[in-house]
Each structure stands twice: as C-alpha cells, then as structure tokens.
C-alpha positions as CSV (number, residue, x, y, z in Angstrom):
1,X,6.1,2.5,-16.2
2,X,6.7,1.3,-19.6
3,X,7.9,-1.8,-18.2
4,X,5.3,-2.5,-15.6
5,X,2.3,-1.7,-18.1
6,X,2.5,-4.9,-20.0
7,X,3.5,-6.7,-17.2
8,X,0.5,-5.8,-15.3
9,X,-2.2,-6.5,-18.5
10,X,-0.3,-9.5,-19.6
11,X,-0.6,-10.8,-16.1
12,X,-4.2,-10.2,-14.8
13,X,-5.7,-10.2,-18.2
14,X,-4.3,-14.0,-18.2
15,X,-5.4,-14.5,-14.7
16,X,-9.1,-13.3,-15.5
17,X,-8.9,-15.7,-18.6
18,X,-7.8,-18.8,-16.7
19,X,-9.7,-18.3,-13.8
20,X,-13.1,-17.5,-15.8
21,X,-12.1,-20.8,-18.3
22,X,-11.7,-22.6,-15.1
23,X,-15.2,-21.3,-13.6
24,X,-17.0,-21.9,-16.7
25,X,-15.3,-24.0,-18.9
26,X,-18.5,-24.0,-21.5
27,X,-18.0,-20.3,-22.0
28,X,-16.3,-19.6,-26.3
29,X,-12.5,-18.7,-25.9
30,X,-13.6,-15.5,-27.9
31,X,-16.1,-14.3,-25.2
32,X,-13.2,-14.9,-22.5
33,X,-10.1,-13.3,-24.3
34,X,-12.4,-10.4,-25.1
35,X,-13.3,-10.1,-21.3
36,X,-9.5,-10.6,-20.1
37,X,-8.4,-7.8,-22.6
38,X,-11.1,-5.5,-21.0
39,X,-10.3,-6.0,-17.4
40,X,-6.2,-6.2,-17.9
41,X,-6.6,-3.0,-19.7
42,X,-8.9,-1.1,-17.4
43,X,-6.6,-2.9,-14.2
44,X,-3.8,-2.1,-16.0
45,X,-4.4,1.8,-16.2
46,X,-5.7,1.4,-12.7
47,X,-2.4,0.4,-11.1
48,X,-0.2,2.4,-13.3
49,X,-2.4,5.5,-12.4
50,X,-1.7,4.7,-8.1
51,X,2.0,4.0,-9.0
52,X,2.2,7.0,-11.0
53,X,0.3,9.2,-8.2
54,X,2.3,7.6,-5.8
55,X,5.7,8.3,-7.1
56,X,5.1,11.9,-7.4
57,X,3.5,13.1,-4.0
58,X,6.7,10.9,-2.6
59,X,8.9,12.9,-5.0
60,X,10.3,10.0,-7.3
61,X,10.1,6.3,-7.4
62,X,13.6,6.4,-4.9
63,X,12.0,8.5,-2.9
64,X,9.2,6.5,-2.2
65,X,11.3,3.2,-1.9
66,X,13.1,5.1,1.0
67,X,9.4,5.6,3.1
68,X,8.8,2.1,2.3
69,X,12.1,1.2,3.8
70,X,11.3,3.7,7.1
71,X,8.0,2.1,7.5
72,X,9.1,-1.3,7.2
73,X,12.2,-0.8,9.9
74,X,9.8,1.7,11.7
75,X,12.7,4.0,11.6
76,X,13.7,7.4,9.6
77,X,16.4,8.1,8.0
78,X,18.8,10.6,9.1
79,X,17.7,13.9,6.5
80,X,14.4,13.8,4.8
81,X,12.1,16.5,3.7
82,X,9.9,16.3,6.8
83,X,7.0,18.1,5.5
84,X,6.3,16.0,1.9
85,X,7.2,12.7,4.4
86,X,4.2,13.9,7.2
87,X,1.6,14.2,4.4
88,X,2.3,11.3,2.7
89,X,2.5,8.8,6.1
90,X,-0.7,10.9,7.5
91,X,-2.6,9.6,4.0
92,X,-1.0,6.3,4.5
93,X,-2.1,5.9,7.9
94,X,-5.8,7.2,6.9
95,X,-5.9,4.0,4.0
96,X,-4.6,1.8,7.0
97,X,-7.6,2.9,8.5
98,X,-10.3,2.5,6.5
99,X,-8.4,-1.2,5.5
100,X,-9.4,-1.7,8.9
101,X,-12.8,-2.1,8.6
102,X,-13.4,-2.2,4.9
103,X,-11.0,-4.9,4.2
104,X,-12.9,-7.6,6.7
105,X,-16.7,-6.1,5.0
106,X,-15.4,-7.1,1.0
107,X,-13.7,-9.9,1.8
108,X,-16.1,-11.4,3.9
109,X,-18.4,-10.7,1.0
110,X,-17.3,-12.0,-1.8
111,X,-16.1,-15.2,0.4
112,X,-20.1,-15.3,1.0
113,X,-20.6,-15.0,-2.9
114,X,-17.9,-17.3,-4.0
115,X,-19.1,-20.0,-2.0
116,X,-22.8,-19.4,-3.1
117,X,-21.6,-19.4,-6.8
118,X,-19.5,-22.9,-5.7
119,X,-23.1,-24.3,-5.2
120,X,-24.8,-23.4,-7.6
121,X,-22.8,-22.5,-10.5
122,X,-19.3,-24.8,-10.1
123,X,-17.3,-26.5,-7.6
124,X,-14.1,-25.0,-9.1
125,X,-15.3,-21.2,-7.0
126,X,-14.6,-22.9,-4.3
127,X,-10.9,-22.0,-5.2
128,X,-12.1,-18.0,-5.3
129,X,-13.9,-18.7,-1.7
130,X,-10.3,-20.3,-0.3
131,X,-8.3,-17.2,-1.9
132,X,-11.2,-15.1,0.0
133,X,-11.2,-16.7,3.2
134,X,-6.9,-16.5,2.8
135,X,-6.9,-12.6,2.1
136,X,-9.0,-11.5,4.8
137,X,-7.1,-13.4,7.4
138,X,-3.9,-11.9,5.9
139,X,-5.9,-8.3,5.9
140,X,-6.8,-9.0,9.2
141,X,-3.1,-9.9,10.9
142,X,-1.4,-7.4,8.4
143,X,-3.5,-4.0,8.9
144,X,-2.9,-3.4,12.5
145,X,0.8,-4.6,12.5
146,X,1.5,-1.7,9.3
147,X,-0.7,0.7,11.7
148,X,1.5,0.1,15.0
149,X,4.1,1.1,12.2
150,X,2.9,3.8,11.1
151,X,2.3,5.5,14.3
152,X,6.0,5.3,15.0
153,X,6.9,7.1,12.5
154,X,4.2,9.4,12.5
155,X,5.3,10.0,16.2
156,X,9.2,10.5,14.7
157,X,7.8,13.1,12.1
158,X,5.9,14.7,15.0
159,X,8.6,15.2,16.8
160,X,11.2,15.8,14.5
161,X,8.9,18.7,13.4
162,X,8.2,20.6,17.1
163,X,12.8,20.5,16.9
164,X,12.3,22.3,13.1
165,X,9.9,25.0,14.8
166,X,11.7,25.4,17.7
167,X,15.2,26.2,15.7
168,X,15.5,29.7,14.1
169,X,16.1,28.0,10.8
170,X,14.1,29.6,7.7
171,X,11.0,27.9,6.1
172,X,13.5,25.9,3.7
173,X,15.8,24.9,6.6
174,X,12.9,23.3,8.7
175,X,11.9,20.5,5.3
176,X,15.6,19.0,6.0
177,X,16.0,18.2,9.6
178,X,18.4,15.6,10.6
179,X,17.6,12.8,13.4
180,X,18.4,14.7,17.0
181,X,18.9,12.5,20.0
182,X,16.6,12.7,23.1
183,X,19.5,12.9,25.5
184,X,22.4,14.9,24.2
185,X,25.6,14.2,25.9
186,X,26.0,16.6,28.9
187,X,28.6,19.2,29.0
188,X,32.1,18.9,30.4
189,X,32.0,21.1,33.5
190,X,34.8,23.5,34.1
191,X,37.2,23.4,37.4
C-alpha cells in the first residue's frame, strides 16, 4: 500500500493537472496544482480504501490474485475456502450487475457533456468526449463477457458446496473442499 499510494496521487493528480491545462490553458498554474493535489489525494485514499477492502474480505492480496486468476480462466482451483470465495464472487457478480446498466447511463453522460463543453468552452474536450465514447464501448463488450464468467464459477462454488453438505465432514472440513469429478471412474467388478 505504501507503494501504490504515491503512485496513485502522483499519477492522477498529474493527469487532472495536464488535462485541466490542456482544457483551459488561461487557468494560473497555482489554481491547477492546488486542484490536482485535491483530487489525487481524495482519489488516492479512494483507491487505496477498495484495494485495502478488497484484500481482506479475499483474505490477503495472494488470495485475491488467486480469484482473479479463477475468474479470468473461469476455472477453480483445486482447495479453496469455499465459503469466503462464494461471498466474495456473489458481490462481484452483483457490481457486474449494476456495471450493466450504470456503466452505459455515466458514460453516455459525460460523453453528452464533454462534447457540449467541446463547443462551447474548447475544442481540446473533444479528447474527454473520444475517451467517453472509447470507455463505454469497452464497458459495453467487457461487462457481459466478466458476467458469463462469473456465472461459471458461481455455478462451480454452487456445486462444489451441495458435495461439502452432502459429506459428513464438520463445519471446518466443508470451507476446504477439493475439485470432485462429475463422473468418477466406475468400479472394477468382481468375477
């Protein structure tokens, strides 16, 4: 965390700077730094507040690499702790959601304002209104793919849950439950 917090001010602070000296290039330097060290500060504790939050329902920053990695190859690993991995995909899934319709609404919207502001203001938001226009199609493509994701391994966890209740292992037991295949190999019969 101590690595990513200066990253992350030094970063968007220095993107809101150049992009607002770009906007409006009559605006004093003083007015603009002072605005950059406000908004890389309070995005700064934004992110590292999520990250934080993140880490810790997931059970550690490895931890939470590994779910990536799952959702990404829409496959579980072998022995997880199926209970802290359900809650945290069924939360995921519920932002995938909402990203589904909410995503489309602010990007649309601040497309619409950007290209007002291009207008009116300066030619140069026409760069805001193309970075706009860019991350709703991405938002757009993106969402459902990491949904169809997500319900596989929702379904996995599902699953892999009904074979932890129907096993007579204790409450402990059940977290840890390796993958089980669908079809077992049969039985050698006896002559």
């Amino acid at each position: 965390m101590w690595v990513l917090a200066p990253i992350y001010f030094v970063v968007l602070g220095g993107v809101y700077f150049a992009s607002g000296q770009v906007a409006t290039p009559d605006r004093p330097y003083a007015v603009g730094l002072i605005g950059a060290v406000i908004f890389g500060a309070g995005m700064t504790v934004a992110f590292i507040f999520f990250t934080r939050r993140a880490r810790r329902d997931a059970g550690g920053a490895g931890e939470l690499e590994r779910i990536r990695q799952a959702l990404k190859a829409e496959r579980l690993p072998d022995h997880i702790d199926v209970v802290a991995w359900r809650s945290i995909i069924e939360r995921h899934h519920q932002q995938l959601q909402r990203a589904l319709w909410l995503n489309p609404v602010v990007f649309g919207l601040f497309t619409l304002v950007a290209l007002s502001l291009t207008f009116t203001r300066s030619p140069y938001w026409s760069l805001a209104a193309a970075f706009f226009i860019l991350m709703l199609v991405v938002s757009v493509v993106t969402t459902p793919r990491s949904l169809r994701k997500n319900a596989v391994i929702r379904e996995e966890l599902a699953r892999r849950e009904e074979i932890a209740e129907g096993t007579d292992l204790r409450p402990g037991e059940a977290r840890a439950v390796a993958h089980v295949d669908d079809d077992p190999a049969p039985a050698p019969s006896s002559p």
